[in-house]
Every structure is written in C-alpha cells, then in structure tokens.
N, C-alpha and C positions, 0 to 999 in steps of 0.2 A: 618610579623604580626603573631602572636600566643596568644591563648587562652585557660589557665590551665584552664581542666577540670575532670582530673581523674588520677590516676598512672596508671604506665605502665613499661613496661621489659626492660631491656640494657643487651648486651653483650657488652665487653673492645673488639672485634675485628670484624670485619667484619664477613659475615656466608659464609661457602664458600658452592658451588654449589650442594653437599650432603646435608651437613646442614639444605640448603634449601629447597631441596627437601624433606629433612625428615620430614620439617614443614607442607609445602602442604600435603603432605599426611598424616598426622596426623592432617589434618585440613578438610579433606574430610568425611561427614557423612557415617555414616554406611549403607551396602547396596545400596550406592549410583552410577550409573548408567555415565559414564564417560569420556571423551572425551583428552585425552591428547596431545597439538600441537605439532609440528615440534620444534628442537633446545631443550632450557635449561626443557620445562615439560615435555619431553621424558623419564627425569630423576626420577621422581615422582614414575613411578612402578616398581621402585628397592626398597621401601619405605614401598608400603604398604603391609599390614600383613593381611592374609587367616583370621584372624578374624573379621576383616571390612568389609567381603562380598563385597568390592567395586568391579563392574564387569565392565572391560575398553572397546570402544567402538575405532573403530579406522576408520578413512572414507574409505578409502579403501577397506573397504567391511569384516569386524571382530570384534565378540562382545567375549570378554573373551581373551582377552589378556593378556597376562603374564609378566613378567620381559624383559628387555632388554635379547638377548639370547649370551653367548658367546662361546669360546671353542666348544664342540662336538655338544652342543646342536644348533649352526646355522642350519638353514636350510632356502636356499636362495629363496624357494618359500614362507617363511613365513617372511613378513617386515610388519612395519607398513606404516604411511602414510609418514612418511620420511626417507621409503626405510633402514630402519635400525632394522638389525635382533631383531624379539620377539618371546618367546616360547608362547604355550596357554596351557591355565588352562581347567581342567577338565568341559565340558560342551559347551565350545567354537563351536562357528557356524564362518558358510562364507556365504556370501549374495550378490549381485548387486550391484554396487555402486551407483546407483537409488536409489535401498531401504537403503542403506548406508545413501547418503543427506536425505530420506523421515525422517528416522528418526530422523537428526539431528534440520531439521525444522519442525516438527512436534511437538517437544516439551518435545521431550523423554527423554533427557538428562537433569541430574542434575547440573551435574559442567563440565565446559569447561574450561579449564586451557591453556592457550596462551601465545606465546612472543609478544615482540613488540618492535617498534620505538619510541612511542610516547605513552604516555595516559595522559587526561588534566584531571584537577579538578573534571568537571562535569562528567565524567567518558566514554568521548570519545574513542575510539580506533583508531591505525592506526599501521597498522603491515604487509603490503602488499606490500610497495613500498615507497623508498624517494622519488623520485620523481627525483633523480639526472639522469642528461643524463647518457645515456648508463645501468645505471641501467637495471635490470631483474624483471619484477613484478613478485608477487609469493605469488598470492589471497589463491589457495587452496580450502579449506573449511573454512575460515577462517569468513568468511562473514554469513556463512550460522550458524555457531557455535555461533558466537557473538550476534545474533538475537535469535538463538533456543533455545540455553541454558536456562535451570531456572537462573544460574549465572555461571559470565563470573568472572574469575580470570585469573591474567597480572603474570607472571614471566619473570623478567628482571634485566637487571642492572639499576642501576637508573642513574647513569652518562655517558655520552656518551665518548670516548675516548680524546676527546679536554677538558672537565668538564662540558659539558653542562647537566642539568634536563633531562632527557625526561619524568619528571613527568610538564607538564607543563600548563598554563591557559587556553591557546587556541594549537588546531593542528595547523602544519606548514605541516605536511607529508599528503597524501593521504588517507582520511576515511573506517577503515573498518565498524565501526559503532557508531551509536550515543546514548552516555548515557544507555551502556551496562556494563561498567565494576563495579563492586562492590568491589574487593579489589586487590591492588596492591604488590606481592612478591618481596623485593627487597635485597640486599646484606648487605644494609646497613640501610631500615627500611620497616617496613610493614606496610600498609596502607588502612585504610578502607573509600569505598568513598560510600556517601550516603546524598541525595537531595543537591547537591554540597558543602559537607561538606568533605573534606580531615582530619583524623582523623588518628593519628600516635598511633600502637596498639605497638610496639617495636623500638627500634633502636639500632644499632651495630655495633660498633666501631667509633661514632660519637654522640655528644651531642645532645640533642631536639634544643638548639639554635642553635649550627651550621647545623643542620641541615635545619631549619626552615631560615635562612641568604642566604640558598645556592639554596633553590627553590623557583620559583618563584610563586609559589599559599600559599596561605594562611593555616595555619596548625593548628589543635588544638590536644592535648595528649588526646587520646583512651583507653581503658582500655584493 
C-alpha cells in the first residue's frame, strides 16, 4: 500500500556504507551534542566537518571525540564504547561512566544514531538481542540513549541476509524501546517515521514500488 504525496531523491545504486554515513552526518544540526552506537554509526565521525561544531559523546565516559583513529595516531587507551580506536578533538573531557549514563538520561543529547535488528512502523526499536538460543545480548547503552535522546536515528541495512524487512509492522526481536525512533538510514532508502506514518525521503537502487511490494508496513513518498 502506498500513498503519493510529494517528490523525492533516487540514486540507480545502492549507497554504500560511506555514502551513508556521509548522509547522517550531513543530517546532523549544527552544534549538535551526539552520541554515536556500536557497528555501522561508528562511521559517521569520519563525516563530519569542524564547521558543524557537532561535539560527540561517547558512554564510556568522553565528550569530544574525534575521527575513528588509525596508523600512528592509535592510542589503546583511547576507544570508544565499541572498544575501537578514536582521537579527540581539542577541548575533549573524561568523566565517570555514572555521569556518562547521567547525561545520557537526563536529556542532554541531541541525536543518538543506532544500529538495529528491527524497527517497526510506529517507530519501535530492538537492537539488543534476537532472541536466538545461544545468542549474547548486548544492551549496552543502548536503552538508556533510545529514551534520553531528543531523537533517536536507526542506521542499518534494511534487509536481513535471507531478504527479510527488518523495517517491520510489529517487533518479533527483543524491545530496546517504544516509539523512539524518528528516522530510519538505510542502504537502499531513508525513512522518516512520525505519528506512525513511514514516509520514504529517498531510495537507491530500487523503485518506490518495489520497494513498497517488499516491506511489510505501509509507505508514503516524503520529500
């Protein structure tokens, strides 16, 4: 089911994992205050540029994070929260990981950028745990971000390795939160979700219908 409502952008190929990170970040307000998860939005601060004053927070206890760090610049006491090397930017603190969470639920953060399993229509999350035996959960901060944030942005793939959505109606996997996420990064379209409205602002390397044929929530074109 789909409902024109406005134009919207295509790329002929998919965006690959630069790409898209170059998007989030050029989708982050300026001066904005920042939280970047584990996996694919790790990528995000190789993106943004000293004139956006966006200053990244990281739970482990680091406000002024810098670029992913490589070559000479490692230094194995400085990671982030998924233990993978970052440099800091001038001004850069270390703090508690107490005050670390306080911050993060208290409300201080502007944009919390996350992977995931799953995000439904209504703009559920689940990014913690399948659920599958033997599986390893791996909450994190991931709970505390998804609540704190002013908003919560999904970076993922949108098809799971079999071809399933995991943009889908209802969760099947494990709650990180309820009706937190606001827009959805994906490889192949980006998506704004608001009063359970899924609302396609681009898509790439794939048609609005076949796109709209191949998920199972209801879509309308976003501007």
């Amino acid at each position: 089911m789909s409902t024109d409502t406005s134009t919207f952008t295509t790329t002929e190929a998919p965006l690959t994992r630069d790409e898209l990170a170059a998007m989030v970040a050029a989708d982050i307000p300026a001066g904005a205050f920042v939280n970047l998860g584990i996996g694919q939005p790790t990528n995000v601060s190789n993106f943004l540029t000293a004139e956006q004053g966006v200053t990244l927070h990281t739970e482990n206890g680091m406000l002024g994070m810098g670029p992913v760090a490589t070559g000479e610049d490692i230094d194995g006491d400085l990671i982030n929260a998924g233990k993978i090397p970052v440099t800091e930017l001038p001004g850069a603190s270390y703090f508690h990981h107490a005050d670390s969470f306080a911050m993060m639920r208290g409300g201080h953060l502007d944009v919390c950028v996350l992977g995931a399993f799953q995000v439904s229509g209504s703009g559920d999350l689940a990014n913690w745990h399948t659920g599958a035996p033997g599986a390893i959960p791996a909450v994190g901060g991931a709970m505390d971000l998804a609540i704190g944030a002013k908003a919560t942005w999904v970076m993922m793939s949108l098809f799971s390795k079999d071809g399933a959505s995991k943009l889908v109606e209802t969760l099947s996997y494990p709650v990180t939160g309820l009706g937190c996420v606001s827009r959805i990064y994906t490889e192949s379209a980006i998506f704004e979700l608001e009063d359970s409205r899924v609302a396609v602002r681009s898509v790439h390397g794939i048609t609005f219908e076949e796109l709209a044929g191949r998920l199972p929530v209801a879509l309308v074109r976003g501007a």
